[in-house]
C-alpha positions in Angstrom: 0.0 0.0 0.0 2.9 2.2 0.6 4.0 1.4 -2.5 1.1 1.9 -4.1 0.5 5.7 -2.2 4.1 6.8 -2.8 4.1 6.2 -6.7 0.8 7.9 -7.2 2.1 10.9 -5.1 5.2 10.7 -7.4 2.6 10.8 -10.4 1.1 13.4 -9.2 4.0 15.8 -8.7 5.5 15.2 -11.8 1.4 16.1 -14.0 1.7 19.3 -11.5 5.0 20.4 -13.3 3.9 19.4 -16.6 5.0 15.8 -18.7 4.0 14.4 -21.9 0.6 13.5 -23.1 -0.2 9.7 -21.9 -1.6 9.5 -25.7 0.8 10.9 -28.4 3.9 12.0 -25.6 3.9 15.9 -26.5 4.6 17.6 -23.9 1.9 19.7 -21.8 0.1 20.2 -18.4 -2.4 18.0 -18.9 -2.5 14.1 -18.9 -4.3 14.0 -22.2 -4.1 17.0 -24.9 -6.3 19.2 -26.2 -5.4 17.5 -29.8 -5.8 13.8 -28.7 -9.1 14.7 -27.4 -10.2 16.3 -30.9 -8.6 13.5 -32.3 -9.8 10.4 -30.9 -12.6 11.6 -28.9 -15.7 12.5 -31.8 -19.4 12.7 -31.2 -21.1 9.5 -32.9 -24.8 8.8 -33.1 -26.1 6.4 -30.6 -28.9 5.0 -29.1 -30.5 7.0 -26.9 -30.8 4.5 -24.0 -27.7 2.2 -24.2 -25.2 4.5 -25.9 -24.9 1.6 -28.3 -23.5 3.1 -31.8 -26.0 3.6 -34.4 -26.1 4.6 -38.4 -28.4 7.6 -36.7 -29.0 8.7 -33.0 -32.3 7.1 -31.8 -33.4 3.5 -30.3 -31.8 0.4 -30.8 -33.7 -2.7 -31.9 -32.6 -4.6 -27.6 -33.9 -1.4 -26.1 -37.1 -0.6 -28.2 -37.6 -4.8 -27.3 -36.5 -4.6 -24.0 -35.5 -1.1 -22.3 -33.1 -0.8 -19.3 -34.4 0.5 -16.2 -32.0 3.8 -16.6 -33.5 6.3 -18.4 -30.6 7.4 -20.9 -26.7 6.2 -21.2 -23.9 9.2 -21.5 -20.5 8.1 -22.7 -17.6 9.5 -24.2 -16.1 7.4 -26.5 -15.9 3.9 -28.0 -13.7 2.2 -25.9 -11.0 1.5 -28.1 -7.3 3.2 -29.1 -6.3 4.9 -27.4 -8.8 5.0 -24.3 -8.5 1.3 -23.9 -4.9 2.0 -22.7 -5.7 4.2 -20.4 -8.5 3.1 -18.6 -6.5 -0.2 -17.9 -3.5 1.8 -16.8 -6.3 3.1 -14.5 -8.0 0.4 -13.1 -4.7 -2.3 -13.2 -2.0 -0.4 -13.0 -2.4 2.2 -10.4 -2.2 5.4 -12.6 -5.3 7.0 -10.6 -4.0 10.4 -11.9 -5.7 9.6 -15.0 -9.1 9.4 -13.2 -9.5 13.5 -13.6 -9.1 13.3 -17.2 -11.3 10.7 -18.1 -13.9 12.0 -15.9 -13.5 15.4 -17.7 -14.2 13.8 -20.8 -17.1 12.1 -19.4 -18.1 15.6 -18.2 -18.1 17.7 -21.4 -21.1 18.2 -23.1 -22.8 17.1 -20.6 -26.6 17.8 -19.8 -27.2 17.1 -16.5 -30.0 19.6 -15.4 -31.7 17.2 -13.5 -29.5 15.0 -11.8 -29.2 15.4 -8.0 -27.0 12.9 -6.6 -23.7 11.2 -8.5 -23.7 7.4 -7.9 -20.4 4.8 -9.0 -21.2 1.4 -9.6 -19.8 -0.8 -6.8 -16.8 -3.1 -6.6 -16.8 -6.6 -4.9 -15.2 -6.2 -1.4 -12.2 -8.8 -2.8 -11.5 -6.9 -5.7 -11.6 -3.7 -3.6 -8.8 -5.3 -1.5 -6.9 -6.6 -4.7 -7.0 -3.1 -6.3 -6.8 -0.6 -3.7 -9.7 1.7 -4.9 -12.9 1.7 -7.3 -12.1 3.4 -10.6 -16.0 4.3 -10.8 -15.8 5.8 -7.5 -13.1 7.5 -8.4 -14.4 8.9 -12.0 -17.7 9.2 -10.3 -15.9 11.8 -7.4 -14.1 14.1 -10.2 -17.3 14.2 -12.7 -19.2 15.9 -9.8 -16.7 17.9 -8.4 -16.5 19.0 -12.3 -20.2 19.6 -12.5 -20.9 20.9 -8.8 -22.9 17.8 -8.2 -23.3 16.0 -4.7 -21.3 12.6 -5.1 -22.7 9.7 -3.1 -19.2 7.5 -3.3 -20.8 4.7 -0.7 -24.6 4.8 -1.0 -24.9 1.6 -3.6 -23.0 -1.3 -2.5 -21.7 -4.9 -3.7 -21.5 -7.4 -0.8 -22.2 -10.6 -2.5 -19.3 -12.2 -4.6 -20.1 -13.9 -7.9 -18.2 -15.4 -10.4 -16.0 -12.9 -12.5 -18.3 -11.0 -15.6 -15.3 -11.0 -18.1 -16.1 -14.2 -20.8 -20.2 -14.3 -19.9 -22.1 -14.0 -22.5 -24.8 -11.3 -21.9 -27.8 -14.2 -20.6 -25.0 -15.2 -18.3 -24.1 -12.1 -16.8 -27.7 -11.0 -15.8 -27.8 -14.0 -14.0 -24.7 -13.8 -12.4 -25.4 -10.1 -11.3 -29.0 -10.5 -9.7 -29.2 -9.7 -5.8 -25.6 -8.4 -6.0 -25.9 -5.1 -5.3 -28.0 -3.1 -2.0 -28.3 0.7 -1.3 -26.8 1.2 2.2 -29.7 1.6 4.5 -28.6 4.4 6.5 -28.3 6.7 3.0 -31.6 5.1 1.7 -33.4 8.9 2.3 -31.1 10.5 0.2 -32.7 8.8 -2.6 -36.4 9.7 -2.0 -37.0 11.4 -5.7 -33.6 12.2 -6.9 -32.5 11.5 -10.3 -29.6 9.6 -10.4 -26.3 9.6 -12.4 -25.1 6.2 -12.2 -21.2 6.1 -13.2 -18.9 3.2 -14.6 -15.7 3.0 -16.2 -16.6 1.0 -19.1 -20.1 -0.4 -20.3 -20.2 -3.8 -22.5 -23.5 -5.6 -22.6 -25.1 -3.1 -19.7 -25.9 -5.9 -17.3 -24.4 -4.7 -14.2 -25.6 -0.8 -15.3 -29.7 -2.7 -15.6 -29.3 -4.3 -12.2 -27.6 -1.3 -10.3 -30.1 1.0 -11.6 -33.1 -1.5 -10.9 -31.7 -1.4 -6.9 -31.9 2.4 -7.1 -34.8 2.5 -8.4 -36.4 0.0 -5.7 -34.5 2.2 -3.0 -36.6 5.2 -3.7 -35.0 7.0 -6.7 -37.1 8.7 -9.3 -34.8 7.9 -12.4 -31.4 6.7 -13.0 -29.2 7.6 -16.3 -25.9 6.4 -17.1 -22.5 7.6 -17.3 -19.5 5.8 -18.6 -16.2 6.8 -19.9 -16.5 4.2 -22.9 -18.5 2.0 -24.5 -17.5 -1.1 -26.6 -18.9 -1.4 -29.4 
């Protein structure tokens, strides 16, 4: 953990004094560039709901069928070259400094007149302890900060362990994720009515977004949307 704590602070002196961007290496006071961001980081049309991409913004075939329980998906970009990279540099290799960036990406553009309360999906209590912190928790603490909405890092919570989403097909992972998640009962009044930003790193099939957004909604919100860095495609 010391380790862990002393390379981040390193990290984090060096971005103060300026360094290279983490995508093309020019040098600059911020972790990605202004040009990467035009660069690799365009508006696409997607489906309203799931963020899947689409010829032309509207509904997707799954959620016309079958429609999440969050009201609308935000995300910033396909998760591909180069934000693949980073986003695993964030979540497995400690670089947390890139946290702030990638929520800022997440953050612009955004329309968030009605949210009230900035919510990060959970992590397992074992993979919290393996990794030291929640990336969504993290993203989730910078995109309000950024908007000058009230985060709520702790209020949704994971306590049941279940087999490891990566290789489930999308049947699979709905079953693996049901029951998993349970809003904290002594924050349970802070969701009487809000509208709820639900935030994740990354969304692939939308199974864990569905069943963390169906507890919220059971708790007492009044509508859920969510926000994700990247979405695969």
């Amino acid at each position: 953990m010391l380790g862990h704590q002393a390379g981040q602070g390193l990290r984090q002196t060096a971005r103060a004094l300026g360094g290279p961007c983490t995508v093309c290496r020019q040098w600059g006071l911020d972790a990605v560039c202004a040009s990467c961001l035009q660069l690799h980081a365009k508006p696409r049309p997607r489906c309203r709901r799931c963020a899947e991409p689409l010829a032309i913004e509207g509904l997707c075939a799954e959620c016309t069928a079958d429609p999440p329980p969050f009201l609308r998906t935000h995300v910033a970009v396909d998760y591909g070259f180069p934000w693949d990279r980073l986003i695993a540099d964030l979540k497995f290799g400690g670089a947390t400094e890139l946290a702030r960036p990638l929520a800022a990406m997440l953050a612009h553009g955004l329309t968030h007149d009605c949210v009230s309360l900035v919510v990060p999906v959970p992590l397992a209590p074992r993979r919290l302890r393996e990794r030291g912190f929640n990336q969504a928790a993290l993203l989730a603490g910078h995109a309000a900060d950024l908007l000058q909405l009230p985060p709520a890092a702790t209020l949704l919570q994971r306590p049941v362990e279940r087999e490891r989403q990566s290789g489930l097909t999308r049947e699979a992972r709905l079953r693996n994720l049901r029951g998993v998640f349970m809003v904290d009962p002594a924050q349970r009044q802070r969701l009487a009515g809000r509208h709820v930003a639900l935030v994740d790193d990354v969304v692939t099939t939308g199974a864990t977004a569905r069943e963390a957004a169906a507890e919220l909604l059971r708790a007492g919100a009044a509508q859920v949307e969510l926000w994700a860095v990247a979405r695969t495609a």
